[in-house]
C-alpha positions as CSV (number, residue, x, y, z in Angstrom):
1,X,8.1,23.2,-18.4
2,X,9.6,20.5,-19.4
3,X,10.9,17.8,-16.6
4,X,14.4,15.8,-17.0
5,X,13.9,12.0,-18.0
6,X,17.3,11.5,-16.8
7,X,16.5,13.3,-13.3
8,X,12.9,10.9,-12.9
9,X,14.9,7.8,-14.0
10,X,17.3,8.7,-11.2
11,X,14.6,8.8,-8.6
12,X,13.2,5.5,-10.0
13,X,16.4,3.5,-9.8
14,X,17.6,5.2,-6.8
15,X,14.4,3.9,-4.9
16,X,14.0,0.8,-6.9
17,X,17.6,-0.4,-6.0
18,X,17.8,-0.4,-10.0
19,X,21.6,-0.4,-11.8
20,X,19.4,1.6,-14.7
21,X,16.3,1.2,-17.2
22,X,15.7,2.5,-21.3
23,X,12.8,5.3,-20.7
24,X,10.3,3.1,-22.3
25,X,11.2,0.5,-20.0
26,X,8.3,-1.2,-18.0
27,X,10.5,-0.6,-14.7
28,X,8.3,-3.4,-12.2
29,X,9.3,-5.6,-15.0
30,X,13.0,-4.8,-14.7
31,X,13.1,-5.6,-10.7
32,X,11.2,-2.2,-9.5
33,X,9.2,-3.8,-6.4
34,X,5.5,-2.5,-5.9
35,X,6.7,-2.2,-1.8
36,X,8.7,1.0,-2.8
37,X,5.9,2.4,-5.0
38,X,4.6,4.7,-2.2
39,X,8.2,6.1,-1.7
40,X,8.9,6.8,-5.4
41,X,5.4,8.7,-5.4
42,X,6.0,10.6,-2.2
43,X,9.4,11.4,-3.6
44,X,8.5,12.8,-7.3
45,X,5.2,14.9,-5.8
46,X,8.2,16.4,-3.6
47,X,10.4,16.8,-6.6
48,X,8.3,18.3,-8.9
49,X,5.4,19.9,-6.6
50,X,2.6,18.3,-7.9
51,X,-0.3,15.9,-6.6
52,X,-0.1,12.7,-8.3
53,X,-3.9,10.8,-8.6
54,X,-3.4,7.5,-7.4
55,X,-5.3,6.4,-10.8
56,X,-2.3,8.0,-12.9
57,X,0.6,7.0,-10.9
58,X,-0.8,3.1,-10.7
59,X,-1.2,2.9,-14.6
60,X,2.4,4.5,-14.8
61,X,5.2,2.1,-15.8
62,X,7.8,3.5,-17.1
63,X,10.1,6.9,-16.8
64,X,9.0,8.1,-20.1
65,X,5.2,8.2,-18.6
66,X,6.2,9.6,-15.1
67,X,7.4,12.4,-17.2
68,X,4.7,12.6,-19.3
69,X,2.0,12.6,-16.5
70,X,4.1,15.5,-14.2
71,X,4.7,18.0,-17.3
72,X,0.5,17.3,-17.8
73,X,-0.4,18.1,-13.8
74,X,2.1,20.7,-13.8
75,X,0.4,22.3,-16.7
76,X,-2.8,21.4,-15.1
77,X,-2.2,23.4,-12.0
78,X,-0.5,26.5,-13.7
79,X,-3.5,26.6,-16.0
């Protein structure tokens, strides 16, 4: 199962008060404040079902990652 970056970028910017970041884009970098980083994980383990370590989701920086890391736990816990 693949998960939409355009869906996770969403959630980021939407949380992150963020007009919009490239994938690959370190999104703290681009304005993302570390205050809203307990929403944003709250919100994608909702989204996508899945129990984020807080060890992945801290060395996590961009949408491309997030993505990465939830198709890997989703496989994880169908496998």
């Amino acid at each position: 199962m693949t998960h939409n970056l355009e869906r996770i970028g969403e959630i980021v910017c939407r949380i992150g008060a963020l007009p919009g970041i490239a994938p690959d884009e370190d999104f703290y970098e681009a304005g993302f404040s570390s205050v809203r980083a307990l929403e944003l994980l709250f919100e994608l383990e909702t989204a996508y079902n899945v129990s984020i370590p807080d060890d992945d989701f801290i060395g996590t920086r961009c949408i491309r990652g997030l993505q990465e890391m939830i198709c890997r736990l989703t496989e994880e816990q169908v496998g």
